[in-house]
Structure formats: C-alpha cells, structure tokens
C-alpha positions as CSV (number, residue, x, y, z in Angstrom):
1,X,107.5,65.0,-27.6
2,X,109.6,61.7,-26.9
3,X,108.7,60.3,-30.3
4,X,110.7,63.1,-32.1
5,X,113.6,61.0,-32.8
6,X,114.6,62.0,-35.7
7,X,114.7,66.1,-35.2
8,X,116.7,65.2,-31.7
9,X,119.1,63.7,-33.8
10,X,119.5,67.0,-36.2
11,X,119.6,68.8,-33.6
12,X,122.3,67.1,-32.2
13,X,124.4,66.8,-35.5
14,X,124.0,70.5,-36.1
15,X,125.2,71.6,-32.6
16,X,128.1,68.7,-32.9
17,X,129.2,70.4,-36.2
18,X,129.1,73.4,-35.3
19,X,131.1,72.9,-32.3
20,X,134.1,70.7,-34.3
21,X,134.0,73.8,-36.6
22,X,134.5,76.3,-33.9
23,X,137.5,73.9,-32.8
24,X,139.3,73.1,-36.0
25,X,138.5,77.0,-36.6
26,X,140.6,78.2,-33.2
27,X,142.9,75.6,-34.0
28,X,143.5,76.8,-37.0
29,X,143.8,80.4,-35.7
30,X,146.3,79.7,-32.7
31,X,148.6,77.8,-35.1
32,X,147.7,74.1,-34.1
33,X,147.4,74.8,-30.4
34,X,145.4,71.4,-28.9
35,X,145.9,69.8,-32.7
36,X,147.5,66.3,-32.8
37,X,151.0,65.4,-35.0
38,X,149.8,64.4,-38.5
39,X,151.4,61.0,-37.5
40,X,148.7,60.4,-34.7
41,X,146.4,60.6,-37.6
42,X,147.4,56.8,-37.9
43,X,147.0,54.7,-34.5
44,X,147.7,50.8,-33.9
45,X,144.5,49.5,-31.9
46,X,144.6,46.1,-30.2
47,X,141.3,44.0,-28.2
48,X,142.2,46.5,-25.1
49,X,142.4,49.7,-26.5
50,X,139.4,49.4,-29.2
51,X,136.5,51.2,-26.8
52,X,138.9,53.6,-25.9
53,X,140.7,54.7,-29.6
54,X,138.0,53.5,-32.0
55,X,134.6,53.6,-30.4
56,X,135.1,57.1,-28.4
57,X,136.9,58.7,-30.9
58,X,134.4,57.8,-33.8
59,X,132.4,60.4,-31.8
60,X,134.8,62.9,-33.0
61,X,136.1,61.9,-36.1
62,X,135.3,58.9,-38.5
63,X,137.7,56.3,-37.7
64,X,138.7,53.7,-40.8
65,X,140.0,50.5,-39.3
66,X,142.6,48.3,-41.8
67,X,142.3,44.7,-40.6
68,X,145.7,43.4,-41.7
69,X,148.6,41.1,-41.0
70,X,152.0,40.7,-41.3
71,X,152.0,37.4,-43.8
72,X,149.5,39.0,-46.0
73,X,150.4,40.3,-48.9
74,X,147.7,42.7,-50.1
75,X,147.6,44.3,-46.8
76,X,151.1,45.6,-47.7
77,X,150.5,47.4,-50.4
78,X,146.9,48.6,-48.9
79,X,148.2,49.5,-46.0
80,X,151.0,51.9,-46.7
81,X,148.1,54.2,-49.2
82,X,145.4,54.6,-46.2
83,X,148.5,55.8,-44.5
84,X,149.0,58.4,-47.0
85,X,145.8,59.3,-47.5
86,X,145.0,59.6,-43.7
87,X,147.9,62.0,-44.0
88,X,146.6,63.9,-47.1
89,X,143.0,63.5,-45.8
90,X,144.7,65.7,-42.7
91,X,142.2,64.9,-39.8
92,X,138.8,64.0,-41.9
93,X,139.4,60.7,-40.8
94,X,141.2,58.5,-38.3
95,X,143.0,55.4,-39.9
96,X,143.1,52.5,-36.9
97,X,145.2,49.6,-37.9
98,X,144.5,46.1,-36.3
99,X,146.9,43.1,-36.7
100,X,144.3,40.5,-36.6
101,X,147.0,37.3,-35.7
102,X,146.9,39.3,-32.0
103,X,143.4,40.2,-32.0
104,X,141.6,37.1,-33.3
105,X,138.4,38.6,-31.1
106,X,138.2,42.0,-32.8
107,X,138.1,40.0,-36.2
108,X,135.6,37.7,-34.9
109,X,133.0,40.5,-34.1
110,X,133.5,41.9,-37.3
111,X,132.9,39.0,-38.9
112,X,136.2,39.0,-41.4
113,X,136.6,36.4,-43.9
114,X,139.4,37.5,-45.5
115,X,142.0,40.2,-45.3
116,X,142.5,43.2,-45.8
117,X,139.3,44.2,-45.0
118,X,138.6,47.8,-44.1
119,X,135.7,49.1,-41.7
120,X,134.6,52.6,-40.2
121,X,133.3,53.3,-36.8
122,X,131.2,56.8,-36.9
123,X,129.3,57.6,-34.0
124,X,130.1,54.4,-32.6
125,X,128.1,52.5,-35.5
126,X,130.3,50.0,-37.7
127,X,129.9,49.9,-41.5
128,X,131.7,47.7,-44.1
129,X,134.0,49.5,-46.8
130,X,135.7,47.1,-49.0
131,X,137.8,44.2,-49.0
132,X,141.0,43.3,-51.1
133,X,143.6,46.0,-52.2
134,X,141.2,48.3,-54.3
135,X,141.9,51.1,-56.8
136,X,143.5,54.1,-55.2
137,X,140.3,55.6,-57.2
138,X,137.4,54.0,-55.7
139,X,139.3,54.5,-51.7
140,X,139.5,57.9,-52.4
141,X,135.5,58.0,-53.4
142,X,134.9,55.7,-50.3
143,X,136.2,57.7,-48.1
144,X,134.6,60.8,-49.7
145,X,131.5,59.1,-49.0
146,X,132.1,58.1,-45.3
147,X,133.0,61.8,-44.3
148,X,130.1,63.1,-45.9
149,X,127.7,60.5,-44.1
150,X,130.0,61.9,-40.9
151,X,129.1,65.3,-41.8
152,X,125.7,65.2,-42.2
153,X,124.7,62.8,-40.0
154,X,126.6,62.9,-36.9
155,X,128.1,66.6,-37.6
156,X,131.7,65.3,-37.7
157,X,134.2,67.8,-39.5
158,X,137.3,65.4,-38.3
159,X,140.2,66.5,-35.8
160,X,142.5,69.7,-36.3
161,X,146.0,69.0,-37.3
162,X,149.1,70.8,-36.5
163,X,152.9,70.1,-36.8
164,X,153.2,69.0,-33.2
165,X,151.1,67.4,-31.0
166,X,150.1,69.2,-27.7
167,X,151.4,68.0,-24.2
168,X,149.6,65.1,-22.5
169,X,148.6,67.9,-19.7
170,X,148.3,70.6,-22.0
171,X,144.5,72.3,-21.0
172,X,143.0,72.9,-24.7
173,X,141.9,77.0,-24.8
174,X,138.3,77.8,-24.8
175,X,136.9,79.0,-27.8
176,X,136.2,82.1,-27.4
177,X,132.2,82.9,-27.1
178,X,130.4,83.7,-29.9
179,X,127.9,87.4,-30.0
180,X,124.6,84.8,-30.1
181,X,125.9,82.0,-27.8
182,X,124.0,83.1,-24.9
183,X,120.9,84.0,-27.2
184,X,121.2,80.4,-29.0
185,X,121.7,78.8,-25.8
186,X,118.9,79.8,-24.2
187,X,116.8,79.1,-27.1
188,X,117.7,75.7,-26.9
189,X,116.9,75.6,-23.4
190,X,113.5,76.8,-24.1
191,X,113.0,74.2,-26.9
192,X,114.5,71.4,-24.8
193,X,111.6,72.7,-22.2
194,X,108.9,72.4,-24.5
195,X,108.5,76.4,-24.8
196,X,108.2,76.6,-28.5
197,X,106.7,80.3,-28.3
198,X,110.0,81.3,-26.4
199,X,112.4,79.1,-28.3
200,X,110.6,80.4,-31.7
201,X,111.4,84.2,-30.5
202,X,114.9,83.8,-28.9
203,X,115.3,82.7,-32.3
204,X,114.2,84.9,-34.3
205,X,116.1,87.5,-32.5
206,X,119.2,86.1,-33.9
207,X,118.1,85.8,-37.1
208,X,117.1,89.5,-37.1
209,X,120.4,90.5,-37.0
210,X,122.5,87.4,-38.1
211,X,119.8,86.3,-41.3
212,X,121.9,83.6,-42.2
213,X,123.4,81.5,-39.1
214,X,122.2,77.9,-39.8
215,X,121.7,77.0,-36.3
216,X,119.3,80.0,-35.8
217,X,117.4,78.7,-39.1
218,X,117.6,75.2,-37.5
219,X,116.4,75.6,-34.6
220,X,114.0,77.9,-35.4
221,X,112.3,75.8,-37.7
222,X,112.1,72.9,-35.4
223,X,111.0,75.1,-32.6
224,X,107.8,75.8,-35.3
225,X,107.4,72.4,-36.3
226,X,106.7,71.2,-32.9
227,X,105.3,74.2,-31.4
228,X,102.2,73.5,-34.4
229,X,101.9,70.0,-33.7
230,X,102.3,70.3,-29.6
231,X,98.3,70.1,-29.1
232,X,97.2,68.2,-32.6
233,X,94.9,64.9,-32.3
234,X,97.3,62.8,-34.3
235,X,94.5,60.3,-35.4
236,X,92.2,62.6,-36.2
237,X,94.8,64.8,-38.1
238,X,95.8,61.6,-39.9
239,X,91.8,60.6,-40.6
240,X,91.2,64.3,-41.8
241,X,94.1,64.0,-44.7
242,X,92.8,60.2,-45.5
243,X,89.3,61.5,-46.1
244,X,90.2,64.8,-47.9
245,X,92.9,64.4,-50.1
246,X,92.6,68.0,-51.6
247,X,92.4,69.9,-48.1
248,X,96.3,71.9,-48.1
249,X,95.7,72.8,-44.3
250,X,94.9,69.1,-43.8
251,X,97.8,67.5,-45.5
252,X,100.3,70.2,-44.0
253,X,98.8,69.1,-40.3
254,X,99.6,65.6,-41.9
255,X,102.7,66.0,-42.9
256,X,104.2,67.9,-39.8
257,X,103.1,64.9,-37.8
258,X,105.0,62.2,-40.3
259,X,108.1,64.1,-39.3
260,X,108.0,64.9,-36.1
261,X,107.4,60.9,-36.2
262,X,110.7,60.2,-38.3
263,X,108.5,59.8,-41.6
264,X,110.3,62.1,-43.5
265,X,110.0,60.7,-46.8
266,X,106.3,60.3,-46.3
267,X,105.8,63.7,-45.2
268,X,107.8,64.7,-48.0
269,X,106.3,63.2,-50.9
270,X,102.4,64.1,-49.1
271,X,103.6,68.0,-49.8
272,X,104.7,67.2,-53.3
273,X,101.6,65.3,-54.2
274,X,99.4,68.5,-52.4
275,X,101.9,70.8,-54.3
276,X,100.7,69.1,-57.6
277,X,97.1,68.8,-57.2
278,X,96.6,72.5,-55.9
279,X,97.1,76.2,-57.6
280,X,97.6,79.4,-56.1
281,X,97.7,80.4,-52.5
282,X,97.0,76.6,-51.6
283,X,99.7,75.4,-53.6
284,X,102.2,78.2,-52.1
285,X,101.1,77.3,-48.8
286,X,101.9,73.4,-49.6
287,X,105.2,74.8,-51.4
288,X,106.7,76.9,-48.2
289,X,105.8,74.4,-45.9
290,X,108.0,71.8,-47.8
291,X,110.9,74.3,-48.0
292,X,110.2,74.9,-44.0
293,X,110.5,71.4,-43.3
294,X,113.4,70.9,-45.4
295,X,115.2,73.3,-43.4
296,X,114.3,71.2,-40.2
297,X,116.5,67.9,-41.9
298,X,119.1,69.5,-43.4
299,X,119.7,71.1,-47.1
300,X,122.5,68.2,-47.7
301,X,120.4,65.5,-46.3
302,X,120.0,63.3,-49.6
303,X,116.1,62.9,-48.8
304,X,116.0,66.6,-48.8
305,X,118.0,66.3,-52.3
306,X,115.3,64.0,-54.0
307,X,112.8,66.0,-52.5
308,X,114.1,69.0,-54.4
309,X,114.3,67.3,-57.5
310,X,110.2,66.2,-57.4
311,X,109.3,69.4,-56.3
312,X,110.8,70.8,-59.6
313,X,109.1,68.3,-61.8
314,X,105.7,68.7,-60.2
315,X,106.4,72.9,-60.3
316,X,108.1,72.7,-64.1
C-alpha cells in the first residue's frame, strides 16, 4: 500500500494532534511545567539559526516570520502588533522576526520585493501572508486561517505557555498513559503491518467501550478502507464502474480506490452522483460509505465540508 499517500498523511496529523493536545493538556495541568515564557513566543532568527528555530519548530507550531528592517517604516508599526498578537494568540503560533539588512540570503530565498512582508513555515512548507502594514482585521483572520490549515493538516495545536520558561536541562514529565494507549498502539502496529483484520478489531475494542475517541474512529476506518481494497484488480475495478454507471457495489469499489489513491474529491463526488441516481438500500449503501470515507479525511477537512453540502442537495 505505498500509494496511500494521502491516508499516511491523516494518519500522521491525527496522531501529531493528538499528542500536542495531550502536552498542552499536562502542561496545562502541572501549572506550565515544560511551557515556554510568553516572551519566547517571539524569537529573532538570523541565516544561522533559521533550520534550527523556523524549519524544526514549524513541526510543532506554525511559525510567522516578519521580514523587517530597522529603516523601514511600516515594519514599525507591523511589527510591534504580531508581537502582541503572538502574545494574545498564547502559543498558536510562533512569530520569528528577521532583519533582512543582516540576512540578505534568507530574503533572497523568499523571494521579497518589498518590506514588511510576512511568511509562515508549517510543517516545514513556506506560504506567503501579506505584505505592507495590513488592517489589524484581516492579520487577525490570516492568522485564524493559518492555525486552522496547521490544525487540520499537520495536527498542530501550537506550544503550551506558562509564566516561566523551564530550565535548559529541565527533563519534560511524561504524560501520563492513557487506559487505550496500549490498545491504540497496537492497532497501529497492526495497520502499519498490513493486518487490516487485526487493526480493524483492536479497534473496535476501543470503540466498544470509548464510542467516541476520534483516533479509534480514525483508524478504524482506514484500517477498513484498505483492508477492502488490499486484494482488488484496480483496472478492472476502475473498467467495471466505467461500463456500469448504475452498479452501487461497483462505484463503492471505485471510489475506495480514488482514495486510497489521493483522489479524494473524485471519490467523493462518484458517491454523490451514485447517491443521486439510486433509491433505497442501494442509495443507503452509497450514502454510508460516503460518511465512512469521510471519517477517513477528517470532519474539518474542507473537501469533506463541500462534500457535505452536495450530499444534502442531492438527499433534499
């Protein structure tokens, strides 16, 4: 199952998310033990330091980097507001400021034409913001934005924050285990094995008694997805939908192969179109499936959102 790129990657935001939860969570309950001084939440990064306090950190957190400089006008009145906000924003996001006179390089690979100019690193991937001193109003929604993309995406929930920062040696606590860890673990073991039947179980064992933890419902429905299309034919699967366009059965084998593939709007909008054309048991069947496979990306994904939205139309 090398192909399934895109499910590795949900997997791997759900389990990062769930882990910076658990943190900021103990965090939280120890009194900021381990959390940094909210004025860590704003660093100065020059040429040497950028791998080190943008690109590694942006694994953690989302890290907002003002390009600015001393002469430039704008940049002092930008500059003091991400400040603030990275203060009031307390740990969602990492503000990095770079003087670009002494790091004419960094500005290079960004490609700056003017300052200030604002980027984000998350998950090591770079992203434009804006440019120019910009309405307090549209930051604010900016940076909104960029946390949820961190959120969902890369399962990024930011860095806990505390009144003091802990001591360079300090050794953070371990969180303490949860009652499924060992269940969840070894589900994912079995999954990361290829033994869908045992990952599907483990699974479902947690879900018995826990009906609602989201990485049991994750997992479990990837564990199903690939477990069904482990031994499938994919050109034949994908000749059987082309040639019968009202066969549910056909167009659910269809679409659990455009996802596993990283198709997901295509396997999407193939279960919306099957949910329109059929009635009854065939259109409940095309109906659950969608819901299953929505559960494999993510309720918050916004693919998942306009997937909702059709579904009503073609149901109402």
């Amino acid at each position: 199952m090398s192909g399934v790129v895109d499910l590795a990657a949900v997997k791997a935001a759900g389990e990062a998310k769930a882990r910076a939860e658990q943190a900021r969570a103990e965090a939280s309950r120890t009194g900021g033990a381990g959390a940094v001084a909210p004025a860590a939440l704003v660093i100065d990064v020059d040429e040497a330091g950028f791998e080190r306090d943008v690109l590694q950190r942006s694994a953690e957190v989302p890290v907002v980097i003002d390009f600015w400089a001393e002469w430039c006008e704008p940049c002092k009145q930008l500059g003091p507001l991400l400040e603030r906000l990275a203060v009031e924003y307390n740990g969602r996001f990492l503000l990095a400021k770079v003087d670009v006179d002494a790091n004419q390089m960094l500005m290079q690979q960004f490609g700056i034409q003017g300052i200030p100019a604002v980027f984000a690193v998350v998950a090591g991937q770079a992203l434009p913001l804006f440019q120019g001193a910009a309405p307090e109003a549209q930051i604010r929604e900016t940076l909104d934005q960029l946390i949820q993309v961190g959120e969902e995406r890369f399962g990024l929930t930011g860095i806990a924050v505390g009144p003091d920062a802990a001591p360079a040696d300090a050794v953070p606590a371990e969180a303490p285990a949860g009652p499924y860890d060992a269940v969840l673990e070894a589900a994912a073991s079995a999954l990361d094995a290829n033994d869908f039947g045992g990952a599907v179980q483990a699974y479902k064992n947690v879900l018995a008694d826990d009906p609602g933890n989201p990485e049991a419902k994750l997992g479990l429905a990837q564990a199903e997805l690939l477990g069904r299309v482990q031994s499938m034919d994919p050109q034949a699967v994908r000749k059987e939908a082309a040639d019968n366009p009202g066969d549910v059965n056909a167009q659910l084998a269809a679409a659990d192969l455009d996802l596993v593939g990283g198709h997901v709007e295509d396997a999407f909008g193939r279960l919306v179109e099957a949910v329109r054309r059929t009635a009854g048991d065939d259109r409940d069947a095309a109906r659950l499936r969608l819901l299953e496979l929505f559960e494999v990306i993510g309720p918050e994904d916004p693919r998942v959102t306009a997937a909702r939205t059709s579904l009503a139309r073609v149901l109402f």
